[in-house]
C-alpha positions in Angstrom: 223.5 28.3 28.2 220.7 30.6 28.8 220.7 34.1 30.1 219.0 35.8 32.7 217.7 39.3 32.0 217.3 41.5 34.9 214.0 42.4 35.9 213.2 46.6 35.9 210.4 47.0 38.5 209.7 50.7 38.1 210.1 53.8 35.3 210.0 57.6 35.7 208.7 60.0 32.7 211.2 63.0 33.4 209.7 65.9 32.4 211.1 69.7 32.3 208.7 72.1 33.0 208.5 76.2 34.0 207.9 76.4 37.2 209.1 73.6 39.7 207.5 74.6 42.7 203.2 75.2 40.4 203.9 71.8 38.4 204.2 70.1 41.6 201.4 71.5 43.8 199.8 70.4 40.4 201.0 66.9 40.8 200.3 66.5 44.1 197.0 68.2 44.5 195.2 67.2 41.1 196.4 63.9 40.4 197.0 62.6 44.0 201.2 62.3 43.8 203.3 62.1 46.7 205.5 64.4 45.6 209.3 65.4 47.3 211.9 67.2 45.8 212.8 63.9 44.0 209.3 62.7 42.6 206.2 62.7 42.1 204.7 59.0 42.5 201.3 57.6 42.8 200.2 54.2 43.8 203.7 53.1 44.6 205.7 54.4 41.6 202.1 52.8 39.5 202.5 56.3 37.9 205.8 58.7 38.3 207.2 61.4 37.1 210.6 63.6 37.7 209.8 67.2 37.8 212.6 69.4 36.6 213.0 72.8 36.8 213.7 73.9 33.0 216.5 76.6 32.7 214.6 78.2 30.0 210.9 78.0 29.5 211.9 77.1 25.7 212.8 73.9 27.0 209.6 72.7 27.8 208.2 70.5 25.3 205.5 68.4 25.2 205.0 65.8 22.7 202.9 67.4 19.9 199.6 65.4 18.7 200.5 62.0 21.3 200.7 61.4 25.1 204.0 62.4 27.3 203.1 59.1 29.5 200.6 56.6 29.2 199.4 54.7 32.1 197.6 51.4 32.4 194.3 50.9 35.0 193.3 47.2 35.3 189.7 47.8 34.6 187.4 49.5 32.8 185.6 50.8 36.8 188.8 51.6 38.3 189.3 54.0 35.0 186.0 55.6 35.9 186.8 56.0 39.6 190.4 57.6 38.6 188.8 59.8 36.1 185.9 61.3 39.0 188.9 61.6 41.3 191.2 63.8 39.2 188.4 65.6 38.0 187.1 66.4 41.2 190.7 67.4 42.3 190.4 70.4 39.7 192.9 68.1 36.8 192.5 69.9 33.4 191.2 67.3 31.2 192.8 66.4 27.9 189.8 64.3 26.6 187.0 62.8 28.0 186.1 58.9 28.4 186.0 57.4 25.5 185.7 53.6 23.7 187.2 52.3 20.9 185.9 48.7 19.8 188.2 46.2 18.6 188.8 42.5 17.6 190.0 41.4 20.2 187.3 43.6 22.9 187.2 46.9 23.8 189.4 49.9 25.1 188.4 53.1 27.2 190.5 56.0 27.7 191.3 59.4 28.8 193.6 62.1 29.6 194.7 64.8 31.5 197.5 67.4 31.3 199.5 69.7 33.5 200.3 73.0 33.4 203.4 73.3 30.6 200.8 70.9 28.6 202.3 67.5 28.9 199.4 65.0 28.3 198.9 61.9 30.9 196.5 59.0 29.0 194.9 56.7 31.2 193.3 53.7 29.3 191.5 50.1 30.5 191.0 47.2 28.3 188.2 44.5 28.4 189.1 41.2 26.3 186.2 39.7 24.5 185.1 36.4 25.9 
């Protein structure tokens, strides 16, 4: 007999951060969120986050030395375009655009963080042919 696994459609990175009310301004201005006092979501939950007001600013704590979330764009353009866009919308950049070859083709990436520091990576990958 064979079992059926339920399908998740969607995941939130919770995140506690110092001030609720900057972090999503933040969100919503600077990465283009629709943000409530839920979430904050983009692209129909492609990329979401809930924000949580942290009852002591020593409870904020990003990952040290690796991404808080990690978000996949389906190419390596669309990266470009997202990257222009949260510049331009005043994001503060992690790191730059940048290519990593491998066997199997090649991967382009960048991120961005928020205010407490928590690090978003964006990355695209192109299969050789």
């Amino acid at each position: 007999m064979e079992s059926t696994k339920a399908k998740v459609e969607n995941s939130l990175t919770v995140l506690l951060v110092s001030n609720l009310v900057e972090s999503q301004a933040y969100y919503e201005k600077a990465l283009g969120c629709e943000v409530n006092e839920h979430w904050a979501i983009r692209d129909g939950f492609g990329l979401g986050f809930k924000l949580i007001q942290a009852a002591d600013p020593s409870d904020v704590r990003p990952n040290k030395g690796a991404w808080n979330t990690y978000a996949y764009v389906r190419t390596h353009q669309e990266l470009d375009l997202l990257y222009e866009e949260l510049k331009a919308n005043g994001a503060l950049v992690a790191a730059e655009p940048f290519v990593t070859e491998h066997d199997w083709g090649v991967w382009k990436e960048f991120s961005v963080k928020d205010p407490d520091g928590y690090v978003i990576g964006f990355g695209s990958g192109n299969k050789n042919n």
